[in-house]
VOPAGU-2260 file (C-alpha; in pm, 1 decimal, decimal comma):
REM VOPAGU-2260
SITE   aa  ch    i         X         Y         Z
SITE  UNK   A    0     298,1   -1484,7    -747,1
SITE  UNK   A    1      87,2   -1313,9    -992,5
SITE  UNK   A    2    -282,2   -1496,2    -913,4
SITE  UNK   A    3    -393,6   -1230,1    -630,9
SITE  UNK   A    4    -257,3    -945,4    -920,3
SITE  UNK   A    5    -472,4   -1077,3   -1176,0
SITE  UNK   A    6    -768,6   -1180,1    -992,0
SITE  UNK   A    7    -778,2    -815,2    -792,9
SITE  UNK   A    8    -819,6    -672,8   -1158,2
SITE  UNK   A    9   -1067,8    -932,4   -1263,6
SITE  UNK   A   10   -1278,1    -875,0    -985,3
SITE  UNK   A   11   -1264,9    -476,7   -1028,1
SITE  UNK   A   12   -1283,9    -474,7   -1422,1
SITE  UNK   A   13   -1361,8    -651,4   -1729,3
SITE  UNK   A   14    -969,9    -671,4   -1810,3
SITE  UNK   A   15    -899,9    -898,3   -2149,7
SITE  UNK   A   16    -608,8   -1136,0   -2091,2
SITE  UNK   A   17    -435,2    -966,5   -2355,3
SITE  UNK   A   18    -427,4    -646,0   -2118,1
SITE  UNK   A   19    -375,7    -852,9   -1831,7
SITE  UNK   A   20     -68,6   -1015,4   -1918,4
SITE  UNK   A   21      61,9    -603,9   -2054,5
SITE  UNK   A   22      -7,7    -509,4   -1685,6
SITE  UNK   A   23     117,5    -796,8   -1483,0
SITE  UNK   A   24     475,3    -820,8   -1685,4
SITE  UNK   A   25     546,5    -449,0   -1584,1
SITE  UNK   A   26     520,2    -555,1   -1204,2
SITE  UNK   A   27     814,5    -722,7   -1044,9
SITE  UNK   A   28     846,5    -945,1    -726,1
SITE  UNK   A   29     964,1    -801,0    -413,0
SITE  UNK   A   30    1019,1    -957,8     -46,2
SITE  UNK   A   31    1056,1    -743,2     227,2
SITE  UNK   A   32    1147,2    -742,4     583,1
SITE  UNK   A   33     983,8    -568,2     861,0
SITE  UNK   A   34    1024,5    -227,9     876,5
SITE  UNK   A   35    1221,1    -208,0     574,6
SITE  UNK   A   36    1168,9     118,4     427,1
SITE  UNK   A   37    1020,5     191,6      68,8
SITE  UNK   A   38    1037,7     557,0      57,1
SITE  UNK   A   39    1178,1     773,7     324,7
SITE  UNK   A   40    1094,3    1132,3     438,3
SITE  UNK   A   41    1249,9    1395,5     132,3
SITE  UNK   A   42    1272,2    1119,2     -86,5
SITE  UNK   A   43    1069,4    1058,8    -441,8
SITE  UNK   A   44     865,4     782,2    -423,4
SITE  UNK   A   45     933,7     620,8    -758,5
SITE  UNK   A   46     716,3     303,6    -699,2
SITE  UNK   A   47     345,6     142,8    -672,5
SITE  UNK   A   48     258,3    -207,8    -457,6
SITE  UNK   A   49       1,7    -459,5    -471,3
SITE  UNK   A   50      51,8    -658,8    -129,4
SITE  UNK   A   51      47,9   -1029,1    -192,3
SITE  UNK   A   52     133,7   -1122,9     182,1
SITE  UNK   A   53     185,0    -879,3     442,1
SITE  UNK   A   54     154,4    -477,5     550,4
SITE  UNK   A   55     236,6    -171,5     429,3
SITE  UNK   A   56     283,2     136,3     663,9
SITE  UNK   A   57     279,3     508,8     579,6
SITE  UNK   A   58     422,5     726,2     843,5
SITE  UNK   A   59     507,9    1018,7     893,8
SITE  UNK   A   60     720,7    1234,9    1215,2
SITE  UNK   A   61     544,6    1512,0    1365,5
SITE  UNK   A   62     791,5    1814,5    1495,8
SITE  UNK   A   63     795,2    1635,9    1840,9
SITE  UNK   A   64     952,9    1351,9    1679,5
SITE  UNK   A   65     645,5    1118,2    1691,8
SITE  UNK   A   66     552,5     908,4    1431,9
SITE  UNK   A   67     177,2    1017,8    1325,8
SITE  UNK   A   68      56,5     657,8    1111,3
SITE  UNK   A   69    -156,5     781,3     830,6
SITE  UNK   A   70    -269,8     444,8     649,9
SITE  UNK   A   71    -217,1      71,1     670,0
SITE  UNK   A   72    -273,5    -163,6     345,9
SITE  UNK   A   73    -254,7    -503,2     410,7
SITE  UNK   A   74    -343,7    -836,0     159,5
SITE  UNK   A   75    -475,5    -761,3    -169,0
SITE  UNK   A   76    -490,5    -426,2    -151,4
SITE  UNK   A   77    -257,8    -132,2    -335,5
SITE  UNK   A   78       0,3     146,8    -156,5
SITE  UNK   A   79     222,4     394,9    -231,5
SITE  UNK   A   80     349,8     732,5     -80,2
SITE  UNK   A   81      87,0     874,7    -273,4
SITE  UNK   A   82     158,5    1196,7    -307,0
SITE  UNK   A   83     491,0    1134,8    -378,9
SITE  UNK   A   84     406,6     908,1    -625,3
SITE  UNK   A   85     126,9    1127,6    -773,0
SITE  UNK   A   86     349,5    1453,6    -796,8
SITE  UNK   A   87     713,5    1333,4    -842,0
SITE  UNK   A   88     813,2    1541,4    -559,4
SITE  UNK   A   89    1005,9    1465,8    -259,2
SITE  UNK   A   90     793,0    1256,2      24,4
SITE  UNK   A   91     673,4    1397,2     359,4
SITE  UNK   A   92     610,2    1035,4     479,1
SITE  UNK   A   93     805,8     709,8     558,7
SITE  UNK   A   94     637,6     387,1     343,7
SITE  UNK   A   95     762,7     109,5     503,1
SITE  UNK   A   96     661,5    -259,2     579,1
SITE  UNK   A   97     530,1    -341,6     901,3
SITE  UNK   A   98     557,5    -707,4     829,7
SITE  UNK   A   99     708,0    -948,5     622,7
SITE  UNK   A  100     563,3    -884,2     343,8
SITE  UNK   A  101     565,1   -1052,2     -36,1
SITE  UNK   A  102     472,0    -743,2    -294,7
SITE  UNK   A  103     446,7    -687,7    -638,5
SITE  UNK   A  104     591,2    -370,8    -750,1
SITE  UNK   A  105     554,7    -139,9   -1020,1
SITE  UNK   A  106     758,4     155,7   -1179,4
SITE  UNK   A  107     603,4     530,5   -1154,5
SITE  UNK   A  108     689,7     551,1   -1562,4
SITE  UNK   A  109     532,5     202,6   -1595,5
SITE  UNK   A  110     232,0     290,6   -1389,3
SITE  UNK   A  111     161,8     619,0   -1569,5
SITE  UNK   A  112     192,3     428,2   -1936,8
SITE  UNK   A  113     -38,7     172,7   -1829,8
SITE  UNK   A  114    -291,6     437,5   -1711,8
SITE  UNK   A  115    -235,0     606,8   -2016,1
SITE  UNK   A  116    -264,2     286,4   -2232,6
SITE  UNK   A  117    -476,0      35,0   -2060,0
SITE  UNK   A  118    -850,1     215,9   -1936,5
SITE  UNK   A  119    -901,5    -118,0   -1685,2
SITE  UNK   A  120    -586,5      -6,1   -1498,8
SITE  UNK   A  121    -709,2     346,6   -1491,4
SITE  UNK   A  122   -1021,9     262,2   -1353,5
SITE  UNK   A  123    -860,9      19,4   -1101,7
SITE  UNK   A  124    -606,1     335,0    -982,5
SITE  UNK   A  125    -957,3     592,9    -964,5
SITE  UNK   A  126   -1103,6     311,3    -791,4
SITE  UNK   A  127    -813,4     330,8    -539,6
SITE  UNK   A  128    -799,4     702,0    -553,7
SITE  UNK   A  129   -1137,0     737,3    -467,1
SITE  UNK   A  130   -1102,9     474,6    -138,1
SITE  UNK   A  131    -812,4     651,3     -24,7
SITE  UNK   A  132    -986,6    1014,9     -38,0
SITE  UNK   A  133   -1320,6     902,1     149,4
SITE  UNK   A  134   -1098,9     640,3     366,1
SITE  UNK   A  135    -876,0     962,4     462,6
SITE  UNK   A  136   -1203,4    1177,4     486,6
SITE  UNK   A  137   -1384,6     940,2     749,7
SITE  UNK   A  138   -1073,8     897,5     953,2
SITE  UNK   A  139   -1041,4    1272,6     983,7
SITE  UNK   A  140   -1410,1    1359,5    1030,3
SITE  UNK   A  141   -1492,9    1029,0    1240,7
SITE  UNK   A  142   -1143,9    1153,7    1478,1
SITE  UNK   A  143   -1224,2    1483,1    1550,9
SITE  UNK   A  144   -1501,6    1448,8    1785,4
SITE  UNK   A  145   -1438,1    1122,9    1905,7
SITE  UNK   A  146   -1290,6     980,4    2264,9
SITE  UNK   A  147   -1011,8     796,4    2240,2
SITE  UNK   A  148   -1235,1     447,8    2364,4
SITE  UNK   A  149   -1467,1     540,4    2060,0
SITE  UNK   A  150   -1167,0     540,0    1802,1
SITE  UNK   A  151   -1045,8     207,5    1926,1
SITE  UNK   A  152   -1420,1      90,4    1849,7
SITE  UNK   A  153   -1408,2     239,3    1541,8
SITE  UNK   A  154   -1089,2      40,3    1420,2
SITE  UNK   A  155   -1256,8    -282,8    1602,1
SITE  UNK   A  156   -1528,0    -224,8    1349,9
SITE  UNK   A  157   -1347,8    -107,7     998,6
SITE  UNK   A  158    -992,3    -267,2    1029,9
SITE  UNK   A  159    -998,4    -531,3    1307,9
SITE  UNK   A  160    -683,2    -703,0    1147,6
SITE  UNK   A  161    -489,2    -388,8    1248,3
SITE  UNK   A  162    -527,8    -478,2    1652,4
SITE  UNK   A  163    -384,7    -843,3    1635,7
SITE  UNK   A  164    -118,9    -796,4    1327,1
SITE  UNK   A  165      65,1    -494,1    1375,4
SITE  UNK   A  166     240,7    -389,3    1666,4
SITE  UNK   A  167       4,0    -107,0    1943,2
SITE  UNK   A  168     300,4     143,1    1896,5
SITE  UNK   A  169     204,0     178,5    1548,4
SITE  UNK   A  170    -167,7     156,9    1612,7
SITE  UNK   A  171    -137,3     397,3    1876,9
SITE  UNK   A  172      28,5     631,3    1603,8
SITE  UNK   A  173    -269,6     571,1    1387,8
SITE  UNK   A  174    -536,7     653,7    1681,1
SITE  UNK   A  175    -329,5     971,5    1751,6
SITE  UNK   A  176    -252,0     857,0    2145,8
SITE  UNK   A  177      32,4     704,8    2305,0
SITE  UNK   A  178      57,5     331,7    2372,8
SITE  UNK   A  179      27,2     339,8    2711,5
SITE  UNK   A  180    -321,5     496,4    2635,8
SITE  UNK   A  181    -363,5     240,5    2386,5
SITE  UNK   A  182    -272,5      -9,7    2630,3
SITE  UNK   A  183    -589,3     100,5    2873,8
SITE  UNK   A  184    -791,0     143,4    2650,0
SITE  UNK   A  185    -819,3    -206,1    2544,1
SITE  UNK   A  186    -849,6    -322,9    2918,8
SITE  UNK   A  187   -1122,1    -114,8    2921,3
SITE  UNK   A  188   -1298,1    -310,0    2633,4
């Protein structure tokens, strides 16, 4: 339950096993099904993830009631309602799992004492930081301009797992179109 934990860290830091073990015990195991939600609009999002098996989904609804997708983490990767998490203030998004999925997850006041106590964490939650900011700032740059044929190329190329594990509503929501447009789209291709 803990391998994928411990080896993300290993491969990211040079984490003793002493610290290892101090940041592994605070997570906890978590199985969820799909669509279950982890954090809801207005809600604090008290809690971190590390995705053993599955997807994570941060949503949020537009004032036409649509759901506007604003990141997907899947295997081996880390999620929260970031902001939420980051600020301890009520959540503008939905977090919720778009798959079964089998996650490790960690406290907000155990997160922030390990960041505060063990520098390989920190680094690994910069690390993150960092991906999420320039992930966020190529979406947003790399959408404006673009067709909507050119951002279904663009998720072919940088997350091609997203087209044949989670459902076209939701990657439609991601794209900013509709599914039908989705739907075309990929005929196209």
């Amino acid at each position: 339950m803990y391998n994928q934990l411990e080896n993300y860290l290993k491969e990211r830091t040079d984490i003793n096993d002493t610290s290892l073990q101090e940041v592994t015990s605070h997570f906890k195991p978590l199985k969820t099904k799909r669509n279950e939600v982890l954090c809801r609009t207005g809600q604090v999002c008290k809690n971190f993830y590390f995705i053993n098996e599955g997807c994570l989904r941060m949503y949020e609804i537009d004032n036409k009631g649509n759901e506007v997708t604003g990141y997907f983490a899947l295997e081996d990767q880390i999620m929260s309602a970031i902001t939420s998490f980051v600020l301890n203030k009520p959540s503008r998004d939905f977090l919720v799992s778009a798959e079964p999925s089998n996650l490790l997850v960690i406290s907000r006041d155990s997160f922030f004492k390990l960041i505060d106590t063990i520098p390989e964490f920190r680094y690994v939650y910069n690390q993150f930081m960092e991906f999420a900011f320039i992930h966020s700032q190529m979406r947003i740059y790399s959408f404006l301009g673009m067709e909507g044929i050119d951002k279904l190329r663009w998720v072919m190329e940088h997350e091609p797992k997203l087209l044949t594990r989670i459902s076209s509503k939701a990657v439609a929501s991601y794209l900013g179109m509709t599914n039908s447009t989705l739907s075309k789209l990929r005929a196209q291709l």
